[in-house]
DRENFIVO-148630 format. One record per residue (C-alpha): y negated, z negated, x. Coordinates in nm, 2 decimals, always signed. Layout:
<sites>
[site [Y, Z, X]]
...
</sites>
This chain:
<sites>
[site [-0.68, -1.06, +0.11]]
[site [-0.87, -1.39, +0.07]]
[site [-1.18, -1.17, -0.02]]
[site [-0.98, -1.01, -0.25]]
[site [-0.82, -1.34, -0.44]]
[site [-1.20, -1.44, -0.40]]
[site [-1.28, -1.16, -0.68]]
[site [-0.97, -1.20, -0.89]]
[site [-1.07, -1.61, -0.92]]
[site [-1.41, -1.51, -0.97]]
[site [-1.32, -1.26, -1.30]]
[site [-1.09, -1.51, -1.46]]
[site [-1.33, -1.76, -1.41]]
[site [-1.57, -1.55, -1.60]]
[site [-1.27, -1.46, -1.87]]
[site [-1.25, -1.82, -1.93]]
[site [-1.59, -1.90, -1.90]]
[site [-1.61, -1.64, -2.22]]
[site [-1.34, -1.85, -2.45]]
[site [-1.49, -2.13, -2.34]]
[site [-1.26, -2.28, -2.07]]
[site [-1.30, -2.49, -1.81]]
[site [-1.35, -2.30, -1.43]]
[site [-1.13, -2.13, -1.28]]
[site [-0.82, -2.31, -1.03]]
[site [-0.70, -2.12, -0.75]]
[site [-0.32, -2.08, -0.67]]
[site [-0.35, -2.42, -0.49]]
[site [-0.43, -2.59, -0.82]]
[site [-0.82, -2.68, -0.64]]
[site [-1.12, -2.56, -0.84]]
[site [-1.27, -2.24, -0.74]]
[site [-1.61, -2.25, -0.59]]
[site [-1.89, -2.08, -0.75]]
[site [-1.94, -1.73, -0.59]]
[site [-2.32, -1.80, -0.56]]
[site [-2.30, -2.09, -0.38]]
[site [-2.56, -2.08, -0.08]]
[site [-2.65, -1.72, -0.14]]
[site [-2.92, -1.57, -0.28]]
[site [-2.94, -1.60, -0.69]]
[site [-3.09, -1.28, -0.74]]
[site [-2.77, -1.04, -0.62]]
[site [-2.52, -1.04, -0.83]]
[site [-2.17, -1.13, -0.78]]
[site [-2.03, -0.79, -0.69]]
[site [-2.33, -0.71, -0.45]]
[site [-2.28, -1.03, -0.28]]
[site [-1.88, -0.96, -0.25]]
[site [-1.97, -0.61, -0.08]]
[site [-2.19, -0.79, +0.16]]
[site [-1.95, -1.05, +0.26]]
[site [-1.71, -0.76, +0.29]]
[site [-1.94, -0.53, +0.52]]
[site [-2.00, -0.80, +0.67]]
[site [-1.59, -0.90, +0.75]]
[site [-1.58, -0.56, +0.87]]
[site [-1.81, -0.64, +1.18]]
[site [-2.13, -0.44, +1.04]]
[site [-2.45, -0.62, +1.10]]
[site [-2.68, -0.36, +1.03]]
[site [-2.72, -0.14, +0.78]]
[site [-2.97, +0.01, +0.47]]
[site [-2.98, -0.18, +0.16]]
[site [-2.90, +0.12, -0.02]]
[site [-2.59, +0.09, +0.12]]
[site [-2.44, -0.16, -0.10]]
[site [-2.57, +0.03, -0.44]]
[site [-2.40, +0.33, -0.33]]
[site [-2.06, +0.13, -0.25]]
[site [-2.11, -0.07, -0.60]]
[site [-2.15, +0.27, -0.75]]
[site [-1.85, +0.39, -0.66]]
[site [-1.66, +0.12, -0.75]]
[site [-1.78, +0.05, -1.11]]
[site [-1.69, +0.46, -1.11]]
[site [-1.37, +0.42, -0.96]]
[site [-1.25, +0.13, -1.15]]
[site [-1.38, +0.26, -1.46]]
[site [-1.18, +0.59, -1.44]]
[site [-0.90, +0.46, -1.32]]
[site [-0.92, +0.18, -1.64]]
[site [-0.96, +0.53, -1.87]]
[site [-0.66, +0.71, -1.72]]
[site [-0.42, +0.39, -1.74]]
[site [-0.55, +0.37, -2.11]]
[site [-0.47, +0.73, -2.16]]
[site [-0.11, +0.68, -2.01]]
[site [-0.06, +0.40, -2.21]]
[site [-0.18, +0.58, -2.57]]
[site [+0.09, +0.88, -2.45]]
[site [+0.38, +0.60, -2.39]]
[site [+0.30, +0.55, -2.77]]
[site [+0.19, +0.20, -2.69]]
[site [-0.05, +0.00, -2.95]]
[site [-0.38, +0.10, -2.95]]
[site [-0.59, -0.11, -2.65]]
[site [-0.30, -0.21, -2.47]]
[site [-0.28, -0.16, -2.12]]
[site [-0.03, -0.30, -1.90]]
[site [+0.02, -0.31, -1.51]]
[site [+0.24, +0.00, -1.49]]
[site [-0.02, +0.19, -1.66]]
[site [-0.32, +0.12, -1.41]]
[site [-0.07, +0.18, -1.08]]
[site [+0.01, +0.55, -1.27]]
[site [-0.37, +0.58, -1.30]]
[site [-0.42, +0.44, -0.91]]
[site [-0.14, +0.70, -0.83]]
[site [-0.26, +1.00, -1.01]]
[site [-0.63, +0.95, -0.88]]
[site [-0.53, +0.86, -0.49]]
[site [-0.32, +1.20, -0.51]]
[site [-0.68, +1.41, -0.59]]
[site [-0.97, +1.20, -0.52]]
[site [-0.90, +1.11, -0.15]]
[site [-0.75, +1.41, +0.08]]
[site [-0.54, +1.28, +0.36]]
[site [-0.69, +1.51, +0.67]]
[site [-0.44, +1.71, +0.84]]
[site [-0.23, +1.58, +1.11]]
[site [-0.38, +1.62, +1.49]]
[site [-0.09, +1.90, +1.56]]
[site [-0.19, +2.14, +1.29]]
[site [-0.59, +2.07, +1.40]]
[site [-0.48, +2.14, +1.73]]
[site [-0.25, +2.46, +1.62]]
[site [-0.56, +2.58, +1.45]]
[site [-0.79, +2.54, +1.74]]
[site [-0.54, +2.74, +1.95]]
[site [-0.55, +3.03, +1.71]]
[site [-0.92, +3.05, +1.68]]
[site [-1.03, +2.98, +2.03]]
[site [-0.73, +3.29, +2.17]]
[site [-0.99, +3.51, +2.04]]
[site [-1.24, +3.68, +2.25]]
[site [-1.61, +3.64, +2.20]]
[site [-1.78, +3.94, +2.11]]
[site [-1.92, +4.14, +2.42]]
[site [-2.34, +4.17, +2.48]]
[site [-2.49, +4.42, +2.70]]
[site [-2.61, +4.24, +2.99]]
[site [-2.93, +4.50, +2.99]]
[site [-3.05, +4.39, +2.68]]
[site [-3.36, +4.17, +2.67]]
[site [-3.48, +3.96, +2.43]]
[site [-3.28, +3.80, +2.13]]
[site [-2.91, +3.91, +2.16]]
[site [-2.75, +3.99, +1.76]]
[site [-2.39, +4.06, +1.76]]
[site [-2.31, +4.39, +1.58]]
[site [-2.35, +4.40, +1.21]]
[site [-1.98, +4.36, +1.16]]
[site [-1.94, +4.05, +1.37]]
[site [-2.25, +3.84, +1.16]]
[site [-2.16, +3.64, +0.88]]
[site [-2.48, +3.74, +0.73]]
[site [-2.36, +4.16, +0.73]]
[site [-2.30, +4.26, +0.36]]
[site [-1.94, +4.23, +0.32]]
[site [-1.93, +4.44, -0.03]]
[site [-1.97, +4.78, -0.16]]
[site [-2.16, +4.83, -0.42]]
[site [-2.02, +5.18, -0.62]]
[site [-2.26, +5.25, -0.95]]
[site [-2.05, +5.45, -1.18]]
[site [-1.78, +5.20, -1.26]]
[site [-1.47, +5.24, -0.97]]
</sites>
């Protein structure tokens, strides 16, 4: 959560910073601290936030690349979600550019129900494992040397189609 409020301080700083106020204050009423304090001048903001984040999460080591990838995805995931919550808000026959805070939770809503599939529950994985492991393996003849093939009907590579020239 502080990570969080970290990034929200650090946007309305820059909002202000844009009409020309002065930094941002915190909740506490304490000036916020700049974000590239002590770090590294030629990341910007949002990469440093994902490292400090990775780094929260107990990971130490991992490929550079990794933080591209993750900024990626967010700049795409706030960006559609921004476009949906605009769209909602042009159908609720609001003025043109508005977007209010019910609008972006429909758009979080609508995208968390498509973009991220819960898995199944450990009972119906373990349902399903029953069902396909109570069937028997296919039988080999144990005088057969040499690279054992299952019948053409049992490979997933056996043509599966019929091919009728003539129409039916």
């Amino acid at each position: 959560d502080a990570l969080i409020n970290d990034c929200y301080m650090e946007e309305i700083g820059k909002a202000r910073a844009s009409m020309g106020s002065a930094a941002p204050k915190d909740p506490g009423g304490e000036t916020a601290p700049d974000a590239n304090a002590g770090a590294s001048t030629s990341l910007p903001s949002d990469a440093l936030r994902i490292h400090q984040l990775i780094k929260s999460m107990g990971i130490d080591d991992y490929e550079p690349r990794v933080v591209n990838q993750l900024m990626d995805f967010m700049y795409k995931y706030v960006t559609d979600i921004l476009l949906d919550a605009e769209a909602y808000s042009e159908q609720a026959n609001k003025a043109a550019g508005v977007v209010e805070m019910d609008d972006v939770m429909l758009g979080i809503q609508s995208r968390t129900a498509y973009s991220f599939v819960q898995p199944p529950s450990q009972d119906i994985i373990s349902e399903m494992a029953q069902r396909v492991n109570a069937k028997e393996m296919p039988k080999f003849p144990a005088q057969k040397v040499g690279l054992l093939i299952p019948e053409d009907k049992e490979q997933l590579t056996a043509q599966n189609y019929q091919y009728m020239p003539g129409g039916q």
